[in-house]
N, C-alpha and C positions, 0 to 999 in steps of 0.2 A: 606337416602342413606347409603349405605353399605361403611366402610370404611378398611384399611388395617392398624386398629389397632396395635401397635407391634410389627407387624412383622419386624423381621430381614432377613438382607438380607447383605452379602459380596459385595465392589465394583467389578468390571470387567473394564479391558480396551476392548470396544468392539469397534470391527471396522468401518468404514466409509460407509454409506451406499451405495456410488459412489464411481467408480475412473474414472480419465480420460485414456481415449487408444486413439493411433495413429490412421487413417485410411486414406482411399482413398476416397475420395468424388466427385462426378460428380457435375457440377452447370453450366447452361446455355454451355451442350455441352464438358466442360472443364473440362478433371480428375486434382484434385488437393491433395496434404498432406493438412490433419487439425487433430485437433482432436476433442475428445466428450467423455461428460460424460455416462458413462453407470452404471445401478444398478450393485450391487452387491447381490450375493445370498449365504447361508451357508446355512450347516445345524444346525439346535436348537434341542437339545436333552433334553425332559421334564423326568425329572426323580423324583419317589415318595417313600421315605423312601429309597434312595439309588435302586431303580430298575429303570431301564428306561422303561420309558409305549409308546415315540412313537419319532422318529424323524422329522422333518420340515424342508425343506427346503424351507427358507427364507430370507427375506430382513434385515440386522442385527441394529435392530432400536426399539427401544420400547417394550425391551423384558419381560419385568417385567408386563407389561399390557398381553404383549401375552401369558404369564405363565398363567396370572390369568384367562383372556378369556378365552383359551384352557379349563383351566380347570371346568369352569361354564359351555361350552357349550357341553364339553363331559360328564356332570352328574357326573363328581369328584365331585366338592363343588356347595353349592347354595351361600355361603357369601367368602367374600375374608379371613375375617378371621380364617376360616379354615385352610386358608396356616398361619402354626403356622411360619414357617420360610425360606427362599431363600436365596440360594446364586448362585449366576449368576458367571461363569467364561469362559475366554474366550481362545480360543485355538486356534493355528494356522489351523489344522482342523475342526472347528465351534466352536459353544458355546455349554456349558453346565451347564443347569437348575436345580437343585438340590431342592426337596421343600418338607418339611415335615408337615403332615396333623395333624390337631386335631387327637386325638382317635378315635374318631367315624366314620370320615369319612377314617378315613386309614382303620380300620377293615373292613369297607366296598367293597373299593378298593380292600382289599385281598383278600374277598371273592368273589368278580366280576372277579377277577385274575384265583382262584381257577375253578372256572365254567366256564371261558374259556377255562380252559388246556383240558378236559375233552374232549369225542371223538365227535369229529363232523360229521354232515351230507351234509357242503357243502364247499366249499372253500373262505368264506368269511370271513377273521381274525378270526377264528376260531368259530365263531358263530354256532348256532346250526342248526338253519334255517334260511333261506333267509328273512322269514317275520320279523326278529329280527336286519335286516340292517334296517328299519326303526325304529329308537327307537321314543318311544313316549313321545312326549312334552303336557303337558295340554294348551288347549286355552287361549288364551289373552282374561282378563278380556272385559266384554261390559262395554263403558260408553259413555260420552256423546261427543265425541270427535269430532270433524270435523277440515275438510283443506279448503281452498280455495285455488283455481284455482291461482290463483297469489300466492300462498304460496309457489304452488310446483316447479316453475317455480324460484320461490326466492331462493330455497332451490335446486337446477342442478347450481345454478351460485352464489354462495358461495360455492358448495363443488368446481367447479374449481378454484377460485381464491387460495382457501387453498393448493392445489394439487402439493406442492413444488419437492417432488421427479421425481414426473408424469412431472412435464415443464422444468427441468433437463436431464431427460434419456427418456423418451418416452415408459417405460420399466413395471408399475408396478400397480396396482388397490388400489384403493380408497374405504374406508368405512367411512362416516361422520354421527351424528346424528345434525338432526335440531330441536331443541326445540322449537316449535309453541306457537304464544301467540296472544291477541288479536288484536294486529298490525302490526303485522309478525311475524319474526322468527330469529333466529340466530343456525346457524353451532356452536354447542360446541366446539368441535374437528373433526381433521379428520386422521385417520392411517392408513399409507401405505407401500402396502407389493409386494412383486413379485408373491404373490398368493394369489387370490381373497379371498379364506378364511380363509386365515391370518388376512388379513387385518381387514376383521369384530370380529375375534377375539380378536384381538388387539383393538379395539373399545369397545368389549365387557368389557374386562378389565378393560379400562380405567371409561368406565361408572360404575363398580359396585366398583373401587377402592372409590370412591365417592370423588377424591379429587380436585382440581383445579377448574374450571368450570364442572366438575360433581358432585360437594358437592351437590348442590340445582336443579338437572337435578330430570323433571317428567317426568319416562320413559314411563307414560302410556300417555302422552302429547305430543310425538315428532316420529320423523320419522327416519328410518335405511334406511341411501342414500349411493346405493353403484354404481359404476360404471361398473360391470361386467355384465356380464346374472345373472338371480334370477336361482338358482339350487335347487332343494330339501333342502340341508345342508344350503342355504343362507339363507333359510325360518327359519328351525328348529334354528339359531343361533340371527335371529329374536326372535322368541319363547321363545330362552331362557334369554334375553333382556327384554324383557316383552312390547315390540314396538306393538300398535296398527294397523302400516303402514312399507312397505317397497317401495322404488320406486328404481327404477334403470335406467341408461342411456340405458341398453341393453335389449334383450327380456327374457322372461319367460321359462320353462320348462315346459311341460305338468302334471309331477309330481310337480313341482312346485306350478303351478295353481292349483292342485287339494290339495298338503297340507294347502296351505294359505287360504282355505276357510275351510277346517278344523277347522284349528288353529285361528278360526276368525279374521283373518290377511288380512288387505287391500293390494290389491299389484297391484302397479302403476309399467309400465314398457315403453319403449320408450316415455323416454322424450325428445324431441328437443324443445327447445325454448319453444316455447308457446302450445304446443302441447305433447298429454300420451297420454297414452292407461290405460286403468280399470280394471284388469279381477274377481277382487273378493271384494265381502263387498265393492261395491260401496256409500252407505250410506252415509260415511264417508269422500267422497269427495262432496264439493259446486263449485257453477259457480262463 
């Protein structure tokens, strides 16, 4: 597992990811004053070699994983050690990410920079063609991997019990991974964002920083549990994970289904209780 050797990185006081506010509340009939916690959202401004490459507005929690995510599942870096250095600081108007790359992969960067500014032919961040809004991830390894039926089922009720923001504000999406094993499974972690793919980014991070309970995580052994719809980008951030399996609480995209068989990516979708749905590389799952 990939670690975030050396790297440096500046403190930040970053803000709370809740506050509480006043409201009006109905309850059997009766308007009453109460209050309640609600997320909070900023923007995160990821910036490389002093240029900013993209703003985020997000939930203000786990930014240092979210750097690094961002940055593995946009094809900035493959290793975290690439981010040679970070410094996170916080502003009354959001945060801001500041993060300098190896050599290699910054001349890279600049030259993926260069070949954006260039004329385009459609209105999609500049790109050149539409068929270039799908960037390509290579497939997940085949191997000998399987779930049971009761694994997945174990893995929808640990990423709730973990979902501390979510049973707080009622406000924000959940990415967990469950490393399966031969007697079940355990939720490594779980991060949570105001934007579903945040949240997986921030997952992603934290998995390839390799540290805490992702020191000894086999990504090609576990499962990417998110609670949102599977979208195109949920898939590809799978992909770039190197997850055999995605399952989600919600339904699928039609591109979605059709990348994750691609990317030979199993993808489980409406879990309730004891009960999914399968729509690719069934194999993978047992009764």
């Amino acid at each position: 597992m990939d670690k975030t050797c050396g790297l440096e990185r500046e403190g930040a006081d970053i803000p709370p990811a809740t506050s509480e506010v006043s409201n009006i509340i109905r309850r059997q009939g009766v308007l009453k004053a109460s209050q309640r916690q609600v997320a909070e959202e900023l923007p995160v401004a990821f910036s490389y070699g002093g240029t900013t490459h993209a703003v985020m507005m997000a939930s203000p929690q786990d930014i240092e994983d979210f750097a690094v995510g961002f940055s593995l599942c946009e094809g900035i870096i493959a290793k975290a050690v690439e981010i040679e250095a970070m410094d996170i600081q916080s502003f009354p108007a959001g945060i801001d990410v500041q993060m300098q790359l190896s050599d290699l992969k910054r001349d890279a960067l600049t030259a993926r920079r260069r070949h954006m500014a260039g004329p385009v032919g459609c209105g999609l961040c500049g790109i050149e063609s539409i068929g270039q809004a799908v960037r390509e991830f290579p497939p997940v390894a085949d191997s000998d991997f399987t779930l049971r039926s009761e694994q997945i089922v174990q893995a929808a009720e640990q990423m709730w019990d973990l979902q501390v923001l979510h049973r707080a504000t009622g406000a924000v999406h959940a990415a967990g991974f469950y490393q399966a094993h031969q007697t079940g499974g355990e939720i490594l972690a779980v991060r949570e964002d105001v934007g579903r793919h945040n949240a997986l980014d921030k997952l992603a991070g934290f998995l390839l920083r390799g540290e805490g309970k992702a020191e000894n995580a086999d990504l090609a052994r576990g499962v990417v549990v998110v609670t949102s719809r599977v979208s195109l980008e949920m898939v590809q951030k799978t992909a770039a994970i190197r997850s055999p399996v995605i399952m989600a609480i919600s339904a699928p995209t039609a591109l979605a289904i059709c990348t994750a068989d691609a990317l030979n990516i199993t993808l489980v979708a409406l879990v309730r209780g004891a009960e999914f749905d399968v729509y690719t590389h069934p194999h993978r799952i047992l009764d």
